[in-house]
BAFI-3210 file (N, C-alpha, C; in Angstrom, 3 decimals, decimal comma, padded with zeros to 6 digits):
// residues 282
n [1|2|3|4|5|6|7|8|9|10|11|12|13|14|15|16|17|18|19|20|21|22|23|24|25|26|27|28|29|30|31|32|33|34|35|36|37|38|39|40|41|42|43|44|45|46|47|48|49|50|51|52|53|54|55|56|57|58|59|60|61|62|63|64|65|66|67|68|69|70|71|72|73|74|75|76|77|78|79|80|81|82|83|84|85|86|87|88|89|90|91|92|93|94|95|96|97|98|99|100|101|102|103|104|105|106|107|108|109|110|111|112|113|114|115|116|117|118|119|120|121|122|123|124|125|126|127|128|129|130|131|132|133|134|135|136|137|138|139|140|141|142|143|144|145|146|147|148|149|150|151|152|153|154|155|156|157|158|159|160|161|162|163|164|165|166|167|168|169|170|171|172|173|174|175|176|177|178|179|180|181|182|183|184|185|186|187|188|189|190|191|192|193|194|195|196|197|198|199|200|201|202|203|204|205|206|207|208|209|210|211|212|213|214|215|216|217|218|219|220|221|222|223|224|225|226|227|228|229|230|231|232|233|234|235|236|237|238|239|240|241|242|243|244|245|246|247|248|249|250|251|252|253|254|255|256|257|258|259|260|261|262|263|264|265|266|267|268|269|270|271|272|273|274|275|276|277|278|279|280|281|282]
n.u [018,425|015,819|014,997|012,500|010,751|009,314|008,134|007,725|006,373|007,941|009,673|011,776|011,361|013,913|014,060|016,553|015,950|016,844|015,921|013,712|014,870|016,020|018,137|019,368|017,874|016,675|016,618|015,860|016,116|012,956|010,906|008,919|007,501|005,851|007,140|009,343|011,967|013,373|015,997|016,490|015,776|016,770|019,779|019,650|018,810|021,530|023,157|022,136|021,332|022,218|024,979|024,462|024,856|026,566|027,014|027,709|025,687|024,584|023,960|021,461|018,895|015,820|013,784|011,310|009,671|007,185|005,512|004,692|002,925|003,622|001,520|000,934|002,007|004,054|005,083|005,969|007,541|009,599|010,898|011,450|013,650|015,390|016,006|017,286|019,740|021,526|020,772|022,055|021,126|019,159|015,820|013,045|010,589|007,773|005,010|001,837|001,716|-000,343|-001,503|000,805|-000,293|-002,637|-001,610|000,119|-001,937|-004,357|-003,486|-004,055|-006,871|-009,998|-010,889|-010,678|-008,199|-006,614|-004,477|-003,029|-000,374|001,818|000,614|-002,739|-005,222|-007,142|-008,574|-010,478|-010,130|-010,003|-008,513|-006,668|-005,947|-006,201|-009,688|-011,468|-011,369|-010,661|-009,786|-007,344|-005,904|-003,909|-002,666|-003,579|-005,938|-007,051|-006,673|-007,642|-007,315|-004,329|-000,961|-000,233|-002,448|-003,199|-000,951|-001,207|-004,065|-003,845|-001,331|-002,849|-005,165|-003,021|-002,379|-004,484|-005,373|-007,432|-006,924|-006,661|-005,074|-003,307|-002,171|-001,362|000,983|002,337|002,977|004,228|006,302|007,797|008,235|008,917|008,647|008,020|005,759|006,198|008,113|006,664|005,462|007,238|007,682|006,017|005,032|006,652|008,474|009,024|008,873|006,755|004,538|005,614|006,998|004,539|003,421|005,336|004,578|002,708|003,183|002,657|000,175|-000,310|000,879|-000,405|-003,288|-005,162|-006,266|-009,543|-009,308|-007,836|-008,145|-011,075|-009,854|-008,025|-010,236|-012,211|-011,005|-010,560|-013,154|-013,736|-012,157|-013,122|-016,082|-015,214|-013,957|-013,909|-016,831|-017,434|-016,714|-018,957|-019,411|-018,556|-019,471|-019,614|-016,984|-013,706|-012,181|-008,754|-006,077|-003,011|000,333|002,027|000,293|-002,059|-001,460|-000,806|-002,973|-005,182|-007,034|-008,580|-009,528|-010,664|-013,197|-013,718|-014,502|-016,808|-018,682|-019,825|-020,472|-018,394|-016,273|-013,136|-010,322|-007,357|-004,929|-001,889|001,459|003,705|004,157|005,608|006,211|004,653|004,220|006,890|005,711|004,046|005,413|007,037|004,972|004,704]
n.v [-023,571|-021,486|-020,970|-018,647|-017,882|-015,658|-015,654|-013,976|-012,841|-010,825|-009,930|-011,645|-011,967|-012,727|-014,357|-015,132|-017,252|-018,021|-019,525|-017,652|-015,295|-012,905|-013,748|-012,434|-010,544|-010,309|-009,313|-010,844|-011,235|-011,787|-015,245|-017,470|-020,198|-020,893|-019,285|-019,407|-021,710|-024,667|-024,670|-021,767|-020,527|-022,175|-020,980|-018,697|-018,967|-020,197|-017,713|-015,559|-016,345|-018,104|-017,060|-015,097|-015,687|-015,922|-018,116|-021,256|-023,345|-025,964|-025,678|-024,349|-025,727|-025,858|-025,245|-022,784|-021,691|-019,652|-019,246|-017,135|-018,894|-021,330|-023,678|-026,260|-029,662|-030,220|-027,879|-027,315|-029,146|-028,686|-025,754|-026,393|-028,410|-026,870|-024,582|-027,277|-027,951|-025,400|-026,120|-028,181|-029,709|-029,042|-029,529|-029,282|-027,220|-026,537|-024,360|-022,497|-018,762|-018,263|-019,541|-019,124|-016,519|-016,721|-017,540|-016,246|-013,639|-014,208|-016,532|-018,887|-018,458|-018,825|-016,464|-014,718|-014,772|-012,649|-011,491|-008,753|-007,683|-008,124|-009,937|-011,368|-013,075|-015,197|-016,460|-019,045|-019,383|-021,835|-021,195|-023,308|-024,704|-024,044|-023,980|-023,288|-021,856|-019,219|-019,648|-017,803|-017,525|-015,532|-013,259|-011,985|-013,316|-013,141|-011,951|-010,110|-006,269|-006,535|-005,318|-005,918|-006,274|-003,445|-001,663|-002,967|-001,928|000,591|001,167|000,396|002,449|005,435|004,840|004,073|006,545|007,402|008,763|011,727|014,298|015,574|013,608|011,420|012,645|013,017|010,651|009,808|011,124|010,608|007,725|007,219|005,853|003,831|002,787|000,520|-000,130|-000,840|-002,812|-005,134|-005,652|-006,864|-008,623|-010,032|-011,001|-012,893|-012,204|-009,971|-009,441|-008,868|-006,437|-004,683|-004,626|-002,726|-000,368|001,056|002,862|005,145|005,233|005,823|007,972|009,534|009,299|011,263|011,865|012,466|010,428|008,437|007,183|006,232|003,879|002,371|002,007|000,019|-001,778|-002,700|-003,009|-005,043|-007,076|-007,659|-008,919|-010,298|-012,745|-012,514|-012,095|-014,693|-016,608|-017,699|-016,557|-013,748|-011,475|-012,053|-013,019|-011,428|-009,934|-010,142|-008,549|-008,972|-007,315|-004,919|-003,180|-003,783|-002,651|000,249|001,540|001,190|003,041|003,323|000,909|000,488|001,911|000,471|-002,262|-001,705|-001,143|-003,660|-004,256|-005,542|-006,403|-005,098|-006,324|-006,712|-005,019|-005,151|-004,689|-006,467|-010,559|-010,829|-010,424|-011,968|-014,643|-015,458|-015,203|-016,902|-019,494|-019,436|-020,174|-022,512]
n.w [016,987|014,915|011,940|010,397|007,731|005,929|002,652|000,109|-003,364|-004,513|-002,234|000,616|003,905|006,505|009,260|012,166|015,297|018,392|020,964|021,963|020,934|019,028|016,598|014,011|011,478|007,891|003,984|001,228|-002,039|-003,556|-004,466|-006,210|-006,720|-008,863|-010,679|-010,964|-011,599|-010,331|-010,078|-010,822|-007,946|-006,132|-006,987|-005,715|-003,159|-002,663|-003,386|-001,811|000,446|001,884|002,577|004,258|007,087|009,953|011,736|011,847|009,967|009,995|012,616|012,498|013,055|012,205|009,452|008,921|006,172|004,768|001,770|-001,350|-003,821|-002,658|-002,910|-003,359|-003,104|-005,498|-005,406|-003,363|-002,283|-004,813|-003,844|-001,240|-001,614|-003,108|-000,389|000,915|-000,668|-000,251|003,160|003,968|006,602|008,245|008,826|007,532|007,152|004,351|003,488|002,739|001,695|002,322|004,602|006,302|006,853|008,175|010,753|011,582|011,802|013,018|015,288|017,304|017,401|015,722|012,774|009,655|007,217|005,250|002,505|000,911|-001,134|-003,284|-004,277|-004,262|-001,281|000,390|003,561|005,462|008,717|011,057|013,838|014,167|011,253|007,601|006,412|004,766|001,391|-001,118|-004,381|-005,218|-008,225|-008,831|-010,835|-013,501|-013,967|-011,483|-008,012|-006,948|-005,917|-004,981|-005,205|-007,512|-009,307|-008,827|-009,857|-012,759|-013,657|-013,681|-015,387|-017,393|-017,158|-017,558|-020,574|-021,598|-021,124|-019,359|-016,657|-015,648|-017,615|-016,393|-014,495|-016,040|-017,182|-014,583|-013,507|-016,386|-016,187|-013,486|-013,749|-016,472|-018,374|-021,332|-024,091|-025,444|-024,031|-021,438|-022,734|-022,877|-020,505|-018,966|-020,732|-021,662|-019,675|-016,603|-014,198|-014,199|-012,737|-010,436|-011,461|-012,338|-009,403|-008,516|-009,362|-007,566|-005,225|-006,795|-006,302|-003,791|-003,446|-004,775|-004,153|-002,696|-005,253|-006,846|-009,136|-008,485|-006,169|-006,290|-008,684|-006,799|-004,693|-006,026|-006,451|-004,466|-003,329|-004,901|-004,504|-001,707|-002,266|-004,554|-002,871|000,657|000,803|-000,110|002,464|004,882|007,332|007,388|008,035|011,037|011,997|012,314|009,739|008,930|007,786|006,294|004,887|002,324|000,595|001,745|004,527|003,665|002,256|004,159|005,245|002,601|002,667|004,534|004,257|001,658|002,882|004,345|002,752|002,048|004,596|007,102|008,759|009,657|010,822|012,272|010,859|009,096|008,371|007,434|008,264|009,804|012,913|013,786|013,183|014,477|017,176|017,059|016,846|018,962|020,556|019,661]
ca.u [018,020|015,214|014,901|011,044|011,103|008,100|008,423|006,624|007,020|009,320|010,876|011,804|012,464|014,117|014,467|016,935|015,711|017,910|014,608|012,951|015,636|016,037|019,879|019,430|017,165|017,605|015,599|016,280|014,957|011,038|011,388|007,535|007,806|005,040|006,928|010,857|012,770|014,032|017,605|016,592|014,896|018,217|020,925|019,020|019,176|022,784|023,350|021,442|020,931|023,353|026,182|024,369|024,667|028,111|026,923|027,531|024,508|024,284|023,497|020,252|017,768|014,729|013,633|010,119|008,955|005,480|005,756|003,808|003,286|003,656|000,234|000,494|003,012|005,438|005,855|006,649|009,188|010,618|010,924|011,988|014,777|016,560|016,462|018,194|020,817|022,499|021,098|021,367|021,141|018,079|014,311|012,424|008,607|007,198|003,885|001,909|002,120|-001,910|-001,096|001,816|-000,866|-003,601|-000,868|000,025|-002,914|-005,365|-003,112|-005,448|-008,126|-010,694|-010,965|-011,091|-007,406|-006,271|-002,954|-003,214|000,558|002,240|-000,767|-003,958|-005,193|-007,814|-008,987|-011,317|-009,028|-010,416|-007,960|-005,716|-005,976|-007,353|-010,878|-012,182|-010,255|-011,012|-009,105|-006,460|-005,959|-003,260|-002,758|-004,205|-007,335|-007,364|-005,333|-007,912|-006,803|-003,290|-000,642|000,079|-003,447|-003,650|-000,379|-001,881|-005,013|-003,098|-000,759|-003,777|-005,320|-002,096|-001,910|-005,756|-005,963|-008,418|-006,330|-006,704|-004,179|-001,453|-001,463|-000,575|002,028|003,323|003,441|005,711|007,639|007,999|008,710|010,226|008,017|007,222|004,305|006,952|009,323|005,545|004,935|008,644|008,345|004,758|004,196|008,031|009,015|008,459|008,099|005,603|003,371|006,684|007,107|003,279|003,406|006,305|004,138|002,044|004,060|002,272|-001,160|-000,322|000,990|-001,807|-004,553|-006,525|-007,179|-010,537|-009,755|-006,836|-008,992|-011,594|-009,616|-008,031|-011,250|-013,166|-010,671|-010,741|-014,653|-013,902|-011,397|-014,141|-017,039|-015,613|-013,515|-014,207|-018,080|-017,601|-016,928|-020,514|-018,910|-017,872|-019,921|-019,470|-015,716|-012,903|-011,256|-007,762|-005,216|-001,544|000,986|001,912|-000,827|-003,710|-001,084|-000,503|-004,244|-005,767|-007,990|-009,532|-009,479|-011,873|-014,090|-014,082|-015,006|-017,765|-019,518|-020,118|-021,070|-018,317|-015,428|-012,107|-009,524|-005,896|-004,004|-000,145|002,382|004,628|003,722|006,869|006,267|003,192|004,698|007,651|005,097|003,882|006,551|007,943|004,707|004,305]
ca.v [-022,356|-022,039|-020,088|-018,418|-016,915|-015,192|-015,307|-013,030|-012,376|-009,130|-009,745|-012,985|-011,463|-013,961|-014,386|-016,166|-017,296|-018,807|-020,134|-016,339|-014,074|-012,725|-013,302|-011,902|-010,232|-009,624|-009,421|-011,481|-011,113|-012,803|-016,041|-017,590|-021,568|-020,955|-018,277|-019,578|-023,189|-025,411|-024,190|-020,540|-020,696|-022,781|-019,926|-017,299|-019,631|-020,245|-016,754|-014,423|-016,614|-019,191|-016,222|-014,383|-016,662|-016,192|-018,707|-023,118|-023,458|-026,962|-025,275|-024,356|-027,307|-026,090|-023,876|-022,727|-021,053|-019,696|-018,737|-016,986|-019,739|-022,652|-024,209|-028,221|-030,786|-029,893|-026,267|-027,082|-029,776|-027,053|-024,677|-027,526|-029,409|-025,022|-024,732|-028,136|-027,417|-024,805|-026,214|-029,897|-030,311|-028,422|-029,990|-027,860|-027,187|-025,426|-024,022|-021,304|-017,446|-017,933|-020,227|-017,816|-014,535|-017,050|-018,135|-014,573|-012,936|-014,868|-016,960|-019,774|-017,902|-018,113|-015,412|-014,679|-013,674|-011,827|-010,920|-007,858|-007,296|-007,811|-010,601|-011,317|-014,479|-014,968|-017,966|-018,732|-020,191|-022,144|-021,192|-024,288|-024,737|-023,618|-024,738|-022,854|-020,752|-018,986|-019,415|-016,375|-016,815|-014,871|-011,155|-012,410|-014,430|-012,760|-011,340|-008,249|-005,557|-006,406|-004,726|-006,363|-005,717|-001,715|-001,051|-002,982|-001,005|002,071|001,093|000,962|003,683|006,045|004,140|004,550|008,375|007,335|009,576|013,271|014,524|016,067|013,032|010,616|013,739|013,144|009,110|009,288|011,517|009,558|006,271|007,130|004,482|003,912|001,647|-000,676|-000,686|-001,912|-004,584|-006,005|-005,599|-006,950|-009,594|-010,719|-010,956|-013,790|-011,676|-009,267|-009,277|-007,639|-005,121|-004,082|-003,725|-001,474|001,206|001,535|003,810|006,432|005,516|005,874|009,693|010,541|008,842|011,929|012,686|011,408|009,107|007,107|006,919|005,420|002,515|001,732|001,558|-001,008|-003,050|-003,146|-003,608|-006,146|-008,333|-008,243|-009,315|-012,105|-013,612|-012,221|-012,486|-016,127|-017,004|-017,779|-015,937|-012,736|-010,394|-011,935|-013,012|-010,424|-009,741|-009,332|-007,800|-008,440|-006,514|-003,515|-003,045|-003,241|-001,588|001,750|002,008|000,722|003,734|003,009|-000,628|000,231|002,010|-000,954|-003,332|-000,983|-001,442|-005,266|-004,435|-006,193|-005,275|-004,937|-006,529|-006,469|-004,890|-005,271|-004,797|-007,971|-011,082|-011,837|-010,397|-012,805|-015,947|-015,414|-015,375|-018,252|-020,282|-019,374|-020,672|-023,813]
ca.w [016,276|014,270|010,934|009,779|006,621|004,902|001,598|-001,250|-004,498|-004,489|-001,199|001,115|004,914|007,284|010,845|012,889|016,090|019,102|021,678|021,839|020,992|017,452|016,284|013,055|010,331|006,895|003,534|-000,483|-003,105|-003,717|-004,792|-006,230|-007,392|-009,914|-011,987|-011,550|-011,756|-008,814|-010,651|-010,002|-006,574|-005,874|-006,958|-005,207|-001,691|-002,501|-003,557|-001,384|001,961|003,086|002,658|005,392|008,484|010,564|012,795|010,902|008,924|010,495|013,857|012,330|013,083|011,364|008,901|008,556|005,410|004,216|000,540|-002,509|-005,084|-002,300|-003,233|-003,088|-002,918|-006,409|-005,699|-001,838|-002,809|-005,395|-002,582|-000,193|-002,661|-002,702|000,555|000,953|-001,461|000,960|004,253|004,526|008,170|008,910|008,922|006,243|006,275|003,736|003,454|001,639|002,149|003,360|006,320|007,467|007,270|008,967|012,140|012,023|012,090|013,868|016,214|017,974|017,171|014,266|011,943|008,087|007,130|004,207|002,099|-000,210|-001,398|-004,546|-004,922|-003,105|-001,345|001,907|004,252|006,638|009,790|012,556|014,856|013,988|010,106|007,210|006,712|003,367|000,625|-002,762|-005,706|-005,651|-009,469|-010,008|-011,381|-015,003|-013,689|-010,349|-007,362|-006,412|-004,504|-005,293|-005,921|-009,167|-010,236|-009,014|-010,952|-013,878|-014,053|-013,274|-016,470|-018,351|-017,095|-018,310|-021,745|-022,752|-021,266|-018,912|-015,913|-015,686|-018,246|-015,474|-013,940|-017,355|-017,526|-013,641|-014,273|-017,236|-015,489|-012,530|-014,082|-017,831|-019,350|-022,944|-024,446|-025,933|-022,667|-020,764|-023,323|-023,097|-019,264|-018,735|-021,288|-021,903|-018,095|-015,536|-013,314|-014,415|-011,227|-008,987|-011,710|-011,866|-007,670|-007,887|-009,512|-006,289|-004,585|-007,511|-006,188|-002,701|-003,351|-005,076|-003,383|-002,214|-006,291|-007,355|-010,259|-008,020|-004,860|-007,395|-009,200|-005,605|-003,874|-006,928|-006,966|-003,100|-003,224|-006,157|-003,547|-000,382|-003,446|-004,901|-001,968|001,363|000,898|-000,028|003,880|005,429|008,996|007,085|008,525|012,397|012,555|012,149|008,738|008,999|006,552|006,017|003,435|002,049|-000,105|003,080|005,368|003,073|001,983|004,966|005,205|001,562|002,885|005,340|003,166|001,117|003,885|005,026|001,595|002,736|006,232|007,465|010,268|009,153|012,254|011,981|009,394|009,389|006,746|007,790|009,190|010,540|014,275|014,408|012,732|015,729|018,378|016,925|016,686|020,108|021,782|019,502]
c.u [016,960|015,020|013,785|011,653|009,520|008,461|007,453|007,267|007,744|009,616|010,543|012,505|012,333|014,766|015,115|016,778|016,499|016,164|013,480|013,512|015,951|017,295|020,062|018,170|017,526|016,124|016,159|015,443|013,657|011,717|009,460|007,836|007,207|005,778|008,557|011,154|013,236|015,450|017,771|016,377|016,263|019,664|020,463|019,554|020,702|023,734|023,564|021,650|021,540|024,536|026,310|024,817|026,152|027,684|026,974|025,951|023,966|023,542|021,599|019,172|016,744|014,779|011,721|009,405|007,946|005,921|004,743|003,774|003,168|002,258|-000,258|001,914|004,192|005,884|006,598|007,818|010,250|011,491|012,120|013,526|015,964|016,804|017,248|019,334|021,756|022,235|020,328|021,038|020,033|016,645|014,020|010,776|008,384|005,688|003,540|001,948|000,378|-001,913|-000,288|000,968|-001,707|-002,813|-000,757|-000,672|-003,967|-004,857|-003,677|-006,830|-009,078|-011,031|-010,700|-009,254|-007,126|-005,123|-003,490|-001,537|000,539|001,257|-001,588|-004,472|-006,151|-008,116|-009,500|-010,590|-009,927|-009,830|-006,820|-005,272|-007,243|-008,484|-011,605|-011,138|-011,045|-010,120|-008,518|-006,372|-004,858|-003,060|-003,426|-005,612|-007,918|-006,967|-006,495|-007,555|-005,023|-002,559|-000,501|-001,038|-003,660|-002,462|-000,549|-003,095|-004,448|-002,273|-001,741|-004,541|-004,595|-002,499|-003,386|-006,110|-007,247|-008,107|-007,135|-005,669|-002,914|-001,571|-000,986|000,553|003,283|004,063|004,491|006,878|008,501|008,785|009,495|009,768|007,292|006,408|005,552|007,983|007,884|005,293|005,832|008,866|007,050|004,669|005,739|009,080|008,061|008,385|007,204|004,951|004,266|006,684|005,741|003,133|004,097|006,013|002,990|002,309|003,114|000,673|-001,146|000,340|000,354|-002,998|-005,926|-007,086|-008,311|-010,301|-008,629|-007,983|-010,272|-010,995|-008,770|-009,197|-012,562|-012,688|-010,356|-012,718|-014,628|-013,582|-012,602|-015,343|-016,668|-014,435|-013,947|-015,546|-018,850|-018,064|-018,420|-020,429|-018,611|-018,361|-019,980|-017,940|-014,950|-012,261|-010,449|-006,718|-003,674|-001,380|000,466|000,751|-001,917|-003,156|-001,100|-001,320|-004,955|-006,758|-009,430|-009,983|-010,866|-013,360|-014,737|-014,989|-016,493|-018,951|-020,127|-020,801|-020,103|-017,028|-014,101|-011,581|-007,915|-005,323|-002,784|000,486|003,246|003,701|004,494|006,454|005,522|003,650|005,981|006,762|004,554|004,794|007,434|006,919|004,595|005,927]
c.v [-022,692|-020,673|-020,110|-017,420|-016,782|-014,749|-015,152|-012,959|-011,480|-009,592|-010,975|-012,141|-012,931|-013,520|-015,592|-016,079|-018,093|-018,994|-018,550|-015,186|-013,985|-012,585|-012,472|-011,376|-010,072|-009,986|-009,601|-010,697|-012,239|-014,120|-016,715|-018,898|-021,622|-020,288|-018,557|-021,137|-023,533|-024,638|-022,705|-019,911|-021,164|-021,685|-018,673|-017,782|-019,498|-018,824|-015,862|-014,918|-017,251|-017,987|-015,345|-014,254|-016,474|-017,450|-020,403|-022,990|-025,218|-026,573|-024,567|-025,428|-027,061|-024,832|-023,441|-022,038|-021,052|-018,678|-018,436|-018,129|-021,110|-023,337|-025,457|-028,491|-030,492|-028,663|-026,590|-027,881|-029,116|-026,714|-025,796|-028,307|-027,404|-024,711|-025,668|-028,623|-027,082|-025,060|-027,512|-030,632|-029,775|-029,014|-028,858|-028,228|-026,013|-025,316|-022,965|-019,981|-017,598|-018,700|-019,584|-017,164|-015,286|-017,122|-016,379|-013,584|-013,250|-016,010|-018,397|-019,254|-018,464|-016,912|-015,533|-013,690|-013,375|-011,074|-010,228|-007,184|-007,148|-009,070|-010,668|-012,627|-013,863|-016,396|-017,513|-020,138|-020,423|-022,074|-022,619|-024,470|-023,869|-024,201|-024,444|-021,800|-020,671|-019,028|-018,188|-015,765|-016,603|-013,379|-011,371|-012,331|-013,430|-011,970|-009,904|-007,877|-005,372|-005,462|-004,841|-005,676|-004,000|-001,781|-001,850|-002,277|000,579|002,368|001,662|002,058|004,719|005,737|004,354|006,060|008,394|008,468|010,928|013,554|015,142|014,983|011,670|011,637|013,407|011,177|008,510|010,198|010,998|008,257|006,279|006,053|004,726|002,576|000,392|-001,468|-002,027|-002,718|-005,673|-006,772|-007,235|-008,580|-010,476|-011,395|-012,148|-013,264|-010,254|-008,736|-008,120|-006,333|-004,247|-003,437|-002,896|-000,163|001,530|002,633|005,470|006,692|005,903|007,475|010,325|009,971|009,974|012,755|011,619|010,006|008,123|006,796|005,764|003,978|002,121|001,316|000,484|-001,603|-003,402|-003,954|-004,814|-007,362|-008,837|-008,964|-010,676|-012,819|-013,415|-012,366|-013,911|-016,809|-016,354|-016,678|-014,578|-011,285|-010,518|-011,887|-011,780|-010,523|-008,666|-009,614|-007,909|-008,597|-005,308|-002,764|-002,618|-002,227|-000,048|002,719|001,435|001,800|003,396|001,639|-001,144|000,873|000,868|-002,132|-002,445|-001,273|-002,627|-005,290|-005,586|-005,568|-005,763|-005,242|-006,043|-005,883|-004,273|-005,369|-006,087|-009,169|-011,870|-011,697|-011,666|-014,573|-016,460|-016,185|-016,761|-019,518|-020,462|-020,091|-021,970|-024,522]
c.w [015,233|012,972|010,200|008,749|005,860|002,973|000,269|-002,290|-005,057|-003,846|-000,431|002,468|005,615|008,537|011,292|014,702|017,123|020,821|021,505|021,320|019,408|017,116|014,826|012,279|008,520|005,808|002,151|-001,125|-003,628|-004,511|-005,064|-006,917|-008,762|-011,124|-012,241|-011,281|-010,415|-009,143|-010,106|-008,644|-006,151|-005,628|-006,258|-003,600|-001,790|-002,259|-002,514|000,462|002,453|003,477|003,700|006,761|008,634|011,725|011,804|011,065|009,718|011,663|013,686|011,978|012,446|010,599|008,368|007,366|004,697|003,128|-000,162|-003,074|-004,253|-002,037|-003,322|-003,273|-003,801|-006,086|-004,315|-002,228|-003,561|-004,479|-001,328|-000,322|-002,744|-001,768|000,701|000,651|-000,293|002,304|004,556|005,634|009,073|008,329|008,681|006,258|005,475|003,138|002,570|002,724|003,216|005,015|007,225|007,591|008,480|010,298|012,778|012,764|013,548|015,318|016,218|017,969|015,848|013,731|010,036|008,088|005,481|003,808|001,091|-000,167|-003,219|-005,309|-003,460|-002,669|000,340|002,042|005,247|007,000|011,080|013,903|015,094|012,335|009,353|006,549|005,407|002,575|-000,650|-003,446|-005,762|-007,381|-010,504|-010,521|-012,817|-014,457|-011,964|-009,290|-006,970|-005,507|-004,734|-005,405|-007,703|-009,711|-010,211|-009,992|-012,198|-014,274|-014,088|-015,076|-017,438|-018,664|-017,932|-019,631|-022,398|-022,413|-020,327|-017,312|-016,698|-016,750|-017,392|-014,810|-014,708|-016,763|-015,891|-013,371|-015,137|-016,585|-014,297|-012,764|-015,786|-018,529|-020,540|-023,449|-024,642|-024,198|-021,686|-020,918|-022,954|-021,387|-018,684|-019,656|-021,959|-020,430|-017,066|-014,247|-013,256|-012,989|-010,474|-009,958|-011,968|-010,586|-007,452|-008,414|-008,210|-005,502|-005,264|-006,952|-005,260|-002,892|-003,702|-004,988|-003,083|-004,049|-006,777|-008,022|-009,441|-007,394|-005,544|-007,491|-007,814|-005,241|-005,029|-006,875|-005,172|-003,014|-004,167|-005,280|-002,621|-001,349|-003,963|-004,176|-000,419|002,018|000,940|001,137|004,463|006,869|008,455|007,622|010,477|012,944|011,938|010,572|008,924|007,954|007,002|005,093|003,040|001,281|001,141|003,885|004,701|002,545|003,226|005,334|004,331|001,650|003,814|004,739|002,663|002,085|004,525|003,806|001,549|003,627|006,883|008,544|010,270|010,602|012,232|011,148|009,439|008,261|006,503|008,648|010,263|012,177|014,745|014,568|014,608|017,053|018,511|017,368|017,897|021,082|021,322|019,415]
res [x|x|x|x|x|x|x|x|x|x|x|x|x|x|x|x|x|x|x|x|x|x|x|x|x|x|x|x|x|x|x|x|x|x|x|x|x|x|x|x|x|x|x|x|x|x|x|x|x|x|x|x|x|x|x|x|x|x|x|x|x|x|x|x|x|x|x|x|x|x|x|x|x|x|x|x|x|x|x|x|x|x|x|x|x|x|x|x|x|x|x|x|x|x|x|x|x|x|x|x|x|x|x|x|x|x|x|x|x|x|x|x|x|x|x|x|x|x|x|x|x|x|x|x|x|x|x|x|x|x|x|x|x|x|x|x|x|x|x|x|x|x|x|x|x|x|x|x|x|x|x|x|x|x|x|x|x|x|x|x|x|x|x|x|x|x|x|x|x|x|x|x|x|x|x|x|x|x|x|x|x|x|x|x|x|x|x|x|x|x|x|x|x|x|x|x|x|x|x|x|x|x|x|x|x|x|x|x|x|x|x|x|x|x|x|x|x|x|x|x|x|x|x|x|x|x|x|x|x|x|x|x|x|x|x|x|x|x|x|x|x|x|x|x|x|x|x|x|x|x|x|x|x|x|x|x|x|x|x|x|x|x|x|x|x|x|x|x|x|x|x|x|x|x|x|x|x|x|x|x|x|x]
***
């Protein structure tokens, strides 16, 4: 048996596989090396994911996971040393979230892939590895397109009055948020970034009013501008999109990409189906 797990910063889904056949699904809570402890990353595995499995935990020989945050050698060992905790009998690779979207997406192929969730991140994939990358950043430093970053501009938006005035008015009503609760949440909280993406949901219902459609679509033209444009191929190979973020705007996504001249390919909310396919022919 072999166990793929995609794992993001809000949410960690996992698949158990028996040669092609899917014995299970299920979905944790995000788990990101950069923003919690081997200790916490640890009680979450113990917690959340060994408790799942009716089938001995030994009987699972590998485990494959592509993570937010897994970015070189200490965060994967992190990541690697929590898993191992609750499943000592299974051969553990761990990789980042951009190598899962690239296998995903692009297969054996080359192409330019691209994650716009609860952060943002692209590569240009030769159809085996990846070959060039930009600096993600971050939701501070970087992350366009994001969710993190729309519901941080969105925050701000509300908070300086830069909205329409009924829709500040349908915002706090919506969410019940006060300046102080944002600061406490935002600038006191390690995980900041997940609670920024979970105001998305407000842009995506009111998308067809000017001023959303707007700060969505700049900070989409902002992502293809200073990462997307980087890759020398960007206007011949395919750019493709996984996560909720590309999947739920994928209209304004193409917009965006049209402003480049360049040709938007895939765009999927998960990359689990892909990772599978993967994994079943390698």
């Amino acid at each position: 048996m072999i166990l793929i797990a995609d794992g993001g910063s809000s949410g960690i889904k996992w698949c158990l596989l028996e040669k092609t056949e899917k014995l299970m699904e299920f979905t944790t809570t995000g788990m990101n090396p950069v923003m919690l402890t081997y200790e916490e990353m640890s009680q979450r595995v113990a917690n959340e994911v060994a408790p799942q499995f009716q089938v001995p935990l030994e009987q699972i020989e590998r485990i494959y996971y592509y993570g937010a945050g897994c970015r070189g050698d200490e965060y994967n060992r992190a990541v690697e040393k929590a898993l191992k905790n609750s499943f000592p009998y299974s051969v553990i690779a761990v990789d980042s979230d951009m190598t899962g979207a690239a296998k995903a997406l692009c297969g054996s192929q080359p192409g330019i892939a691209c994650i716009l969730g609860t952060g943002s991140n692209s590569c240009l994939y030769d159809g085996e590895k990846i070959i060039d990358s930009v600096a993600p950043l971050g939701y501070i430093l970087g992350d366009e397109g994001s969710g993190a970053v729309l519901g941080r501009q969105l925050i701000s938006d509300v908070f300086k009055k830069q909205l329409p005035p009924e829709l500040c008015l349908k915002f706090r009503e919506q969410y019940d948020l006060d300046m102080d609760t944002v600061i406490r949440r935002v600038y006191g909280s390690p995980e900041a970034n997940r609670f920024l993406a979970s105001l998305t949901p407000f842009l995506a219902k009111y998308i067809e009013e000017p001023s959303i459609h707007r700060l969505v679509l700049n900070s989409f033209k902002s992502f293809f501008v200073r990462n997307v444009s980087h890759y020398m191929a960007y206007k011949t190979l395919p750019v493709n999109f996984v996560g909720s973020v590309a999947y739920h705007f994928r209209d304004v996504l193409q917009e965006a990409a049209a402003a480049i001249d360049c040709n938007v390919g895939k765009v999927i909310a998960s990359p689990m189906e892909g990772l599978i396919s993967y994994h079943v022919r390698n």
